[in-house]
C-alpha positions as CSV (number, residue, x, y, z in Angstrom):
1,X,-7.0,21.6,15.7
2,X,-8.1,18.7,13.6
3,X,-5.1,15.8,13.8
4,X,-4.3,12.9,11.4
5,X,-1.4,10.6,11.6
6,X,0.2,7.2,10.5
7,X,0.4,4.4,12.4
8,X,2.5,0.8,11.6
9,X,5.6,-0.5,12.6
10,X,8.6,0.7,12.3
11,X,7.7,3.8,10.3
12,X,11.1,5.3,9.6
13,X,10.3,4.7,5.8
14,X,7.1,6.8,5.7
15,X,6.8,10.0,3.6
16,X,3.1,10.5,4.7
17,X,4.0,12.9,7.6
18,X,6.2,15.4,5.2
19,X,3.4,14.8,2.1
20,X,0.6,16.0,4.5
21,X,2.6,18.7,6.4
22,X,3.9,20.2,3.2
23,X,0.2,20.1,1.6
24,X,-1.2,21.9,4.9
25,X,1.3,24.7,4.2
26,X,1.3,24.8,1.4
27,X,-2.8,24.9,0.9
28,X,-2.6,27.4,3.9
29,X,-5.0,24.1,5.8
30,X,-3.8,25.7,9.3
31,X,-6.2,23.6,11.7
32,X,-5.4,20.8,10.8
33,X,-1.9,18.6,11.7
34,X,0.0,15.3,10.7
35,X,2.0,13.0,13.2
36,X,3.2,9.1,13.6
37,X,2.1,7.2,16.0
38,X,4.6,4.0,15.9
39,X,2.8,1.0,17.7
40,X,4.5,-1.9,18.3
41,X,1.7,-3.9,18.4
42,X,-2.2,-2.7,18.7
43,X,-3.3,-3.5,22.5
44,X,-2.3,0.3,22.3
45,X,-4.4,1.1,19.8
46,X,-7.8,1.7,21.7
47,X,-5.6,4.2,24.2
48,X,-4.3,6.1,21.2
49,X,-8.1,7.1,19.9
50,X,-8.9,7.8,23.5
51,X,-6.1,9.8,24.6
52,X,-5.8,12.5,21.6
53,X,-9.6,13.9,21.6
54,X,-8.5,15.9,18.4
55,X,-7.5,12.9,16.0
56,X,-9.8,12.7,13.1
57,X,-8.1,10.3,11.1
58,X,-5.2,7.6,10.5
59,X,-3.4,5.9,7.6
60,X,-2.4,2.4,8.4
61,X,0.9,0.9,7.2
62,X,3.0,-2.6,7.4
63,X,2.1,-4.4,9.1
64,X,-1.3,-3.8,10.1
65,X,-3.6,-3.4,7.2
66,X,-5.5,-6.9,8.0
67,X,-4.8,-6.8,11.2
68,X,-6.6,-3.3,12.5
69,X,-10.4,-4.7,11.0
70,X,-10.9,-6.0,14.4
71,X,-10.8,-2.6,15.5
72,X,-13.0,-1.0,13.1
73,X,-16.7,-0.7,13.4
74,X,-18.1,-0.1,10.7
75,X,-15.8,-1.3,7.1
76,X,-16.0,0.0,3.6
77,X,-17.3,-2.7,1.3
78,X,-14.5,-2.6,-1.1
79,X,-12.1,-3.0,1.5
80,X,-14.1,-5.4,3.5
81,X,-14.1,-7.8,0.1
82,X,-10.0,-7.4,0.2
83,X,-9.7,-8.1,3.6
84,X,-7.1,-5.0,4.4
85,X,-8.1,-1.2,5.3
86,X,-5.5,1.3,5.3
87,X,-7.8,4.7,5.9
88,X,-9.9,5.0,9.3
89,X,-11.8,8.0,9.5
90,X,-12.4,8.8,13.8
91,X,-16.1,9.6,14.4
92,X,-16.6,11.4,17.2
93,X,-20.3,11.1,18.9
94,X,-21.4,12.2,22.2
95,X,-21.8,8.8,23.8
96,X,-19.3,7.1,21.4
97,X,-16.6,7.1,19.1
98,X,-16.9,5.7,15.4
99,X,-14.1,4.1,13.4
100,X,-14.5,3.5,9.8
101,X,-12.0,1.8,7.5
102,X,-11.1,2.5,4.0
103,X,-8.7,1.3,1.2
104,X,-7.1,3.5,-0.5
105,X,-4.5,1.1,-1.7
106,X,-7.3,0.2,-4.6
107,X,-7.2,3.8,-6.1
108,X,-4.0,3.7,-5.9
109,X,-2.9,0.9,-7.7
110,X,-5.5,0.9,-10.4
111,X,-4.8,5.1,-11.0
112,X,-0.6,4.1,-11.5
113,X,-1.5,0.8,-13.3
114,X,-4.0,2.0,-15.9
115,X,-1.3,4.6,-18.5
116,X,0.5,1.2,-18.4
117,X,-1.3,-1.4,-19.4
118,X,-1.1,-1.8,-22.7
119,X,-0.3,-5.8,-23.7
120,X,0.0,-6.6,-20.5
121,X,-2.0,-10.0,-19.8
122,X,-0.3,-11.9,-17.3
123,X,0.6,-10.5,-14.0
124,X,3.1,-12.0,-11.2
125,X,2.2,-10.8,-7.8
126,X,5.2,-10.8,-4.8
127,X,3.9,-11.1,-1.5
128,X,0.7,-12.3,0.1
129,X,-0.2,-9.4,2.9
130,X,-2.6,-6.3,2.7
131,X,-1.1,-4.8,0.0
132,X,-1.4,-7.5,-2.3
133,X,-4.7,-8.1,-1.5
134,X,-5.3,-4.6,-3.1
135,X,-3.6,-5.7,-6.4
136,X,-5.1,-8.9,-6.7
137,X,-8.3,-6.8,-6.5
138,X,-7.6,-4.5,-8.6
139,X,-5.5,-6.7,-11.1
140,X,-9.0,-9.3,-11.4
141,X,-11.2,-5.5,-11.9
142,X,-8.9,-5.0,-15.1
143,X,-9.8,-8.3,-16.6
144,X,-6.3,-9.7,-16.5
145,X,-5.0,-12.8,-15.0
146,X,-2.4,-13.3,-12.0
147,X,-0.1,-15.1,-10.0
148,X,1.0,-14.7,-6.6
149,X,4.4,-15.9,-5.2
150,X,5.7,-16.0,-1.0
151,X,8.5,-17.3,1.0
152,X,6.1,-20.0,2.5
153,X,4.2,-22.7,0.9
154,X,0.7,-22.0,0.5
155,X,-2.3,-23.5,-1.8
156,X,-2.2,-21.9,-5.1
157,X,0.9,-20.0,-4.7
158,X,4.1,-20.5,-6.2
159,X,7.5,-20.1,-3.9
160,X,10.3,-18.2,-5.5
161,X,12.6,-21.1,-6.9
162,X,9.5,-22.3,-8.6
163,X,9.3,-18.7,-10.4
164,X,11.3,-19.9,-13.5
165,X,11.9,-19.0,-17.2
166,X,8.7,-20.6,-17.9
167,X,6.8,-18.6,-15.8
168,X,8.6,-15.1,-16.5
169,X,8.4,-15.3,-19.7
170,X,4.5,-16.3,-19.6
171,X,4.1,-12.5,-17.4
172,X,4.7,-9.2,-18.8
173,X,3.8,-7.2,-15.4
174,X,5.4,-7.8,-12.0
175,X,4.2,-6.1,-8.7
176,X,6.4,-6.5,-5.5
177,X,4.2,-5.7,-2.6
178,X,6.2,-7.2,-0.3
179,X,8.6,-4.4,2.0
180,X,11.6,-5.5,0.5
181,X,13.8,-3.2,-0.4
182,X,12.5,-0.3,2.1
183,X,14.9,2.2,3.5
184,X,16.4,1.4,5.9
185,X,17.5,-1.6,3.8
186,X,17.6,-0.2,0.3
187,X,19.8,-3.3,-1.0
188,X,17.2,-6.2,-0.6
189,X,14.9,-7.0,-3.3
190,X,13.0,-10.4,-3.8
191,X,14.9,-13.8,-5.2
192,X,13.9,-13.6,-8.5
193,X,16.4,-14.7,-11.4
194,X,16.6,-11.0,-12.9
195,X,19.0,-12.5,-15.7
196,X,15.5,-13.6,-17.5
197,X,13.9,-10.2,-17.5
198,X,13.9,-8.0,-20.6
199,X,12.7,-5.1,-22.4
200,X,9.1,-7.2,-22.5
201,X,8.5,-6.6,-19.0
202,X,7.0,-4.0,-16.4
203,X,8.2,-3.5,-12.8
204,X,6.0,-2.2,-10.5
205,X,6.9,-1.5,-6.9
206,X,4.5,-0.6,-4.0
207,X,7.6,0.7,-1.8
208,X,8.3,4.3,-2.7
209,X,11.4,4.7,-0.3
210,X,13.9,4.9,-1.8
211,X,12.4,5.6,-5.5
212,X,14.2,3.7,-7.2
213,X,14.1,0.3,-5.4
214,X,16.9,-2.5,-5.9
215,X,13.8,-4.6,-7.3
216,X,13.4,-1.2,-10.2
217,X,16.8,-1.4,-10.4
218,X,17.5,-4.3,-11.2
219,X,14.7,-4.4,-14.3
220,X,15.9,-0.9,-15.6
221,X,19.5,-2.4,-16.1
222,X,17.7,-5.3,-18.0
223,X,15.4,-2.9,-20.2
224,X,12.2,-3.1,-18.4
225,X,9.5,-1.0,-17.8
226,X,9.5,0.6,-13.6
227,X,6.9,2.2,-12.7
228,X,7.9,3.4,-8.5
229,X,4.9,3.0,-5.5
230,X,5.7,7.2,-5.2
231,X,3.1,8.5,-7.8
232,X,0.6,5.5,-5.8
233,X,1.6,7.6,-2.6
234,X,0.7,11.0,-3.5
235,X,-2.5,9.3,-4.9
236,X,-3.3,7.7,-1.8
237,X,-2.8,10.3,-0.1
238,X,-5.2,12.7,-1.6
239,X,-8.0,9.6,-1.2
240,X,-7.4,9.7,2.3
241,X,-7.7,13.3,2.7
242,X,-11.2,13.3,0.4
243,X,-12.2,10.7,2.9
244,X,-11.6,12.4,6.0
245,X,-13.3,15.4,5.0
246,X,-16.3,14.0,3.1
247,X,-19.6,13.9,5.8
248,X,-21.2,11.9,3.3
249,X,-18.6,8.9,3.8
């Protein structure tokens, strides 16, 4: 029996375990199973490859995408120019055991992105953790120029109050990467002023639970575009399985 599985912390949000037990049934896959392995930080992690012989591969979440590369021998060149992995693939070898890391988050982004795009020249990116790292790649692959906002000050990155009317109105596409808004706590969103967004604008959202995010919602009521992180799940999530199951990778 061939086993996969999530790790992150906390992972109460995560649809990966149902996506992948549903696709095993339902693609009659009957070796293989799908588990999540919460870790509240990763000094555990080394004991969690050792201890279950059987686990071929893991999907990385919040908030350990950047984190886990010290982990990892050998890293996918996309993902190594990011700086975030969110796919290891377990190599078993008689006298040792492999890790390779992927990111999927790139496939993902640019496959929900692309039906989308058109006018869109100016992008404003939330957050600054793995996840963004993925748009800003992806986001500087399409030719089109971005922004990137936090909570903390950093060189060449706006705070939220300094995300005014000037600068919405100067974006047409908005990406929250941050975990705001995840379930459990479905009524956060980021501190933007959503009075200045309009039917000009696209809202894109890398949380998929719930769908429809209090960030979405908030556009939608104001005419915008949403696009939800839940069609960028199901994508990732077929990478990840390609990847495990590919020798040549």
């Amino acid at each position: 029996m061939r086993k996969f599985g999530l790790i992150g912390n906390p992972l109460g949000h995560s649809f990966s375990k149902k996506y992948f037990t549903e696709k095993f049934k339902n693609e009659h896959i009957k070796d293989c199973s799908y588990e999540n392995y919460p870790l509240i930080n990763l000094n555990r992690f080394q004991e969690l490859i050792t201890s279950n012989p059987d686990l071929s591969g893991l999907n990385v979440t919040i908030p350990y995408k950047t984190e886990i590369m010290k982990y990892i021998d050998v890293v996918d060149p996309e993902a190594s120019e990011i700086g975030a992995v969110n796919v290891l693939k377990i190599r078993r070898l008689p006298d040792m055991v492999e890790i390779k890391g992927y990111n999927t988050d790139i496939v993902g982004i640019r496959e929900t992105l692309l039906p989308n795009l058109t006018g869109v020249r100016n992008t404003l990116i939330l957050g600054t953790g793995g996840s963004s790292m993925a748009v800003c790649y992806v986001i500087k692959k399409l030719g089109l120029d971005y922004k990137l906002v936090s909570r903390k000050k950093k060189n060449d990155v706006l705070e939220y109050q300094e995300v005014t009317a000037e600068v919405l109105k100067a974006v047409e596409l908005i990406v929250n990467t941050t975990p705001l808004g995840m379930y459990p706590d479905i009524e956060s969103k980021p501190e933007l002023n959503y009075d200045l967004l309009n039917e000009k604008h696209i809202l894109f959202d890398l949380v998929y639970n719930p769908e429809i995010t209090s960030f979405l919602k908030m556009g939608q009521e104001r005419g915008c575009k949403i696009i939800s992180g839940l069609k960028m799940l199901h994508i990732q999530a077929e990478k990840s399985w390609e990847i495990w199951n590919d020798d040549n990778l």
